[in-house]
N, C-alpha and C positions, 0 to 999 in steps of 0.2 A: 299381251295386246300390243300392237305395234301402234308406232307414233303417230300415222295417218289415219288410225280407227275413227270411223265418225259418231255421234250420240247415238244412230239407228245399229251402230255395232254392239253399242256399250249398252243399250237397251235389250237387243237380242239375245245377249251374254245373259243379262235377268233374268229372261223367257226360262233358257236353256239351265237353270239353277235353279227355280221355283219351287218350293216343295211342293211335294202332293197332296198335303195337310189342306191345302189351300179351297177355301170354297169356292163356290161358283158364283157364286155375286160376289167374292172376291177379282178372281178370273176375270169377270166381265168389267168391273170396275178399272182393275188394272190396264185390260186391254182398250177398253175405251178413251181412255185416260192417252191411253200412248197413242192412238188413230189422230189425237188433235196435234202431235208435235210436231214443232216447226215452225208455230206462229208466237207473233206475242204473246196472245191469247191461248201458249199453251197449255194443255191439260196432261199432258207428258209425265207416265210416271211409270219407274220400274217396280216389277213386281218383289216381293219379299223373299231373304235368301236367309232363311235359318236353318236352311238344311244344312249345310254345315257350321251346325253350331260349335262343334270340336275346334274349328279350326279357326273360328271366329273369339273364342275365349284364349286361345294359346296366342292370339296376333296382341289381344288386350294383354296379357299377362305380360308381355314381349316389350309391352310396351311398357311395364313398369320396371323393367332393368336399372335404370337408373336410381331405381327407390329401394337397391338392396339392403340400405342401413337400416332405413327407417321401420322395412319388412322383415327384418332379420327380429326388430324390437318389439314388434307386434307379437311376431310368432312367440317367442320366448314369453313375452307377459301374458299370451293366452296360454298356453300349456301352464306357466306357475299360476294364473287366476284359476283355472281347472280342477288343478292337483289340491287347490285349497279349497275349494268350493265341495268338490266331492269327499273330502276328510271330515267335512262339520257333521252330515248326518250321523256316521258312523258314531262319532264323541257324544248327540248326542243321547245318540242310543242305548251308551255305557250311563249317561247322567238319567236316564231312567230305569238303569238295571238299579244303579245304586238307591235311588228312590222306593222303588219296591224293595230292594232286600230291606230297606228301612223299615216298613209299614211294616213288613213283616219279622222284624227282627222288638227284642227285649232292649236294644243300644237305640234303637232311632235310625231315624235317617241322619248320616254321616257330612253334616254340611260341609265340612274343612274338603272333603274327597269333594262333594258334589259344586261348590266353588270354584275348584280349582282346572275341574274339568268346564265349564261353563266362560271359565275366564279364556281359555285355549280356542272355547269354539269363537267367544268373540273375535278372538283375536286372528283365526282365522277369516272368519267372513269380512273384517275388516281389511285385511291383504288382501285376501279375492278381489272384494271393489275396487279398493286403490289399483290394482294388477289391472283389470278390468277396464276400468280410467284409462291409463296408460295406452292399453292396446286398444282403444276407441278415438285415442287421439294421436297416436301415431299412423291409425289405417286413416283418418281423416285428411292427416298430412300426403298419404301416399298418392290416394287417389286424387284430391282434388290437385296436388302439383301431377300428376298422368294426366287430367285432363285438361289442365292447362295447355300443356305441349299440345294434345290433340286438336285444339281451339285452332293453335296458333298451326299446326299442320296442315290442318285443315282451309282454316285462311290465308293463308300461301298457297296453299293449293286452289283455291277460287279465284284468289286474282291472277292465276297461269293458267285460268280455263280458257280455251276460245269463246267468243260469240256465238259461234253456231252451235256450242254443246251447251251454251246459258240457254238460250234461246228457243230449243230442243225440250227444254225441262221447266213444269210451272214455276214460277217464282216460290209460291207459299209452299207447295212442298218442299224446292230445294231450301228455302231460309227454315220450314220444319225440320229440316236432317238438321244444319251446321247447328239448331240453337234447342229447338226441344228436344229433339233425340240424345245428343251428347248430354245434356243435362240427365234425360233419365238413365242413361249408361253412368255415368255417376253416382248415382241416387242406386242406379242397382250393383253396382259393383261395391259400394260404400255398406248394402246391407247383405248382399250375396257372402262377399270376401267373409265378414265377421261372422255369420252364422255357420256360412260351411266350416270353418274350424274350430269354433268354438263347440259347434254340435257335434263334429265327429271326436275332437277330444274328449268330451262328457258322453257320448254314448260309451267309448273303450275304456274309460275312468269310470263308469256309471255298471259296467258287465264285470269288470276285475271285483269291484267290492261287493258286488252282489253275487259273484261268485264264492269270496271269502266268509261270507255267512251261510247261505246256501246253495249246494248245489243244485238242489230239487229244484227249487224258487227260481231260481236264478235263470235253468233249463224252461220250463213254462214261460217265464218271461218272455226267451228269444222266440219261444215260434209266432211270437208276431211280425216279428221282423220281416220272415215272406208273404205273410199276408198284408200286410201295412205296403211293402213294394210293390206288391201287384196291382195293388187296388190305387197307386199312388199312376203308376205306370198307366192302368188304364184311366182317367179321370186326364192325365196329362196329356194322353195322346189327344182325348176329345178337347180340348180347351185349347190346344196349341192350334192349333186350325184357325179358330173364334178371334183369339189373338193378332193373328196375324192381320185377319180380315182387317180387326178393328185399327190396327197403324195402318194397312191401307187406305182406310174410308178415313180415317183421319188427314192424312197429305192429300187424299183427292178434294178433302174439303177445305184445306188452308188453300189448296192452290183456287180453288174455284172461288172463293172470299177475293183471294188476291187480287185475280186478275177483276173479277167484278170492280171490286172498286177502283184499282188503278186504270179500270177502261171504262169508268161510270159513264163521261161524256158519248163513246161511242153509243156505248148500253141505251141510251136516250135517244140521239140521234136516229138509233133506224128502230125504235119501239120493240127493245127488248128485253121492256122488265120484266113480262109476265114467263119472257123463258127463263131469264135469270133465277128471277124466284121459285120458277119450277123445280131448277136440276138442285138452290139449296137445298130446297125441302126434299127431294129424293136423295143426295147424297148426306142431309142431316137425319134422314130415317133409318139409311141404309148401317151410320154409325153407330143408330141407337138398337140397332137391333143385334149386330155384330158384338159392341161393347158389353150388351145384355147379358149374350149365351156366353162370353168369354170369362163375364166374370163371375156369373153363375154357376158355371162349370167349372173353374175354380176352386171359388167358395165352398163345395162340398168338401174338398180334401179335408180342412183340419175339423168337421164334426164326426165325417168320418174313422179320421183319427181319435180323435179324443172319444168317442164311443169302442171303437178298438181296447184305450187306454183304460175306460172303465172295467170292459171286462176283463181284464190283464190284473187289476189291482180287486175283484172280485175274487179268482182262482188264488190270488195270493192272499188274500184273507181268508178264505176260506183253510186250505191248507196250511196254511200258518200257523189257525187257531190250534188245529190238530195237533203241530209241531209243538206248540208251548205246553197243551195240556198232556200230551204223552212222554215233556221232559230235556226232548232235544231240540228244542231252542227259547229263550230268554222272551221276554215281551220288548227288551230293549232293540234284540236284532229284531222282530217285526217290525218296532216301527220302524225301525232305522232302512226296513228291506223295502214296508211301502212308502219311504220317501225315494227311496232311489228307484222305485219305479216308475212313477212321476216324473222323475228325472229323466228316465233314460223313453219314454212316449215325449213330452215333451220336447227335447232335440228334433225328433224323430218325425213331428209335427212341423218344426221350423224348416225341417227339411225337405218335405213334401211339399211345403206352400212357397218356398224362396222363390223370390223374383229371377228371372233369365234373363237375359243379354241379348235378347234376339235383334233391338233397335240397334245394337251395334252393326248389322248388318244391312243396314240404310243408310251407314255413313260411309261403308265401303265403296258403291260406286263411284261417289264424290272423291275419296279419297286417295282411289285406286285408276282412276279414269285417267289416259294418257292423250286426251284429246284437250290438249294443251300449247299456249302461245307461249314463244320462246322468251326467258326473264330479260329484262335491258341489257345484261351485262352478256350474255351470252349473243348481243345482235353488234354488240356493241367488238365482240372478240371477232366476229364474224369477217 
């Protein structure tokens, strides 16, 4: 974008980015929204750009270059919180082989063995959490100093905007980007980051030891995996739509709050409360109805997973039981096998329902806008 680009450029650029996800009282919301820009009173608002969301998670990641130590410590205390986490079942799968040979043995149950294994698993789960701890407050340190800097980019970047691009844009929605937006990119980057690699460590630490016990088991287990993605993929394509709508109707209604009250007196003056109160109440339905289906749609993903997750841990008891009574496997590897099946649907569930980053793309026009007055120093070299 060149230096001279005016807001009605930097709005068009929106236009021309919009996904196609986008509903039609999306669409009309947004475009009407921008038909009022220009005045105080404006209602001025670009439309939502999560289409490229690849490209909008690599700028965030980019921007925690800075936080290599802090990220380098996370990573490493997730992988060792992992590798401890998935070793406890296993152990104590062997403290219930030993338990049964007991019952059925002439000696007993061997408590000196079955202690000493018990005392390992504690002492595992106890590193796991501490580990755990660790990389929950070291991703705490990464992100909220990233979005420190982005605050403070960002506010330099506002006070270099011109007048005619403030001016251009409702108030309430531009103070919704600089202050709840970055908040919830925080909030989802702080739960996005720890889940995606804590769940893909424990899926590929969750498949190795379920493979070490059984192959059979282990093989039935994965063919959910593409059914779990399909059905993840489609439930996501319908709810990213709804989403979007709904931080639409959201900024169109902080802006129309806004300007309402900070132009109360005109509001008065030429007897215009009763449209006032109109467009809230249509663009407070419009959010309630958007919010609804988005998070409705949603919300199916993790019962449908966890129904998935049932029948997964059905077929492994079943076949299981087979397994132990004709000899070639223990009751210790079942249970141990249906705990890490639980394990490995469970990730698998956080994975499907994690929050997106798509509000980061609301902070981008602000961010990115070169419809900008030149800083003191630069009029001052002039």
């Amino acid at each position: 974008m060149s230096d001279d680009a005016t807001p009605q450029d930097v709005a068009a650029q929106d236009d021309d980015s919009s996904t196609p996800d986008m509903t039609e009282s999306t669409k009309a919301a947004a475009t009407e929204a921008r038909r009022f820009g220009g005045g105080r009173f404006a209602g001025g608002m670009p439309a939502e750009k999560s289409k490229n969301f690849g490209g909008t998670a690599r700028r965030l990641l980019r921007s925690m270059d800075p936080e290599r130590t802090g990220a380098l410590v996370m990573v490493f205390a997730a992988i060792a919180s992992v590798v401890l986490a998935v070793i406890g079942p296993r152990l104590l799968g062997d403290a219930t082989d030993v338990i049964v040979r007991g019952f059925f043995s002439d000696k007993g149950v061997d408590f000196a063995e079955l202690g000493r294994i018990l005392g390992w698993v504690i002492a595992l789960f106890a590193g796991a959490s501490l580990l755990s701890w660790v990389q929950s407050y070291a991703l705490a340190g990464v992100v909220q100093r990233t979005m420190e800097r982005l605050r403070r980019d960002v506010e330099d970047k506002i006070n270099r905007l011109s007048l005619s691009y403030v001016d251009s844009q409702p108030r309430g929605d531009l103070l919704s980007r600089v202050t709840n937006d970055i908040d919830n990119v925080a909030t989802s980057m702080q739960q996005s980051l720890s889940q995606v690699l804590t769940s893909v460590l424990t899926v590929i630490g969750v498949v190795i030891m379920m493979y070490t016990i059984s192959v059979l088991l282990a093989t039935i287990a994965l063919f959910t995996i593409p059914i779990s993605l399909g059905l993840v993929k489609f439930i996501g394509t319908r709810s990213k739509g709804h989403f979007i709508s709904q931080w639409v109707h959201t900024g169109a209604l902080n802006a129309q709050v806004e300007e309402a009250f900070t132009g109360h007196s005109l509001v008065k003056v030429f007897g215009q409360q009763a449209v006032a109160e109109k467009q809230f109440e249509d663009k407070n339905q419009e959010l309630y109805e958007a919010g609804f289906r988005a998070q409705f749609i949603a919300g199916t993903i993790q019962p449908v997973m966890m129904f998935l997750g049932n029948l997964n841990f059905v077929a492994i008891a079943v076949i299981g039981g087979l397994a132990v009574k004709s000899g070639s496997m223990t009751i210790g590897d079942i249970q141990a096998f249906i705990q890490y099946s639980r394990r490995f649907t469970q990730p698998m569930t956080q994975l499907a329902s994690m929050p997106s980053l798509p509000r980061s793309s609301r902070i981008r026009p602000v961010a990115s806008s070169s419809t900008t007055c030149p800083s003191p120093t630069s009029r001052q070299n002039r």
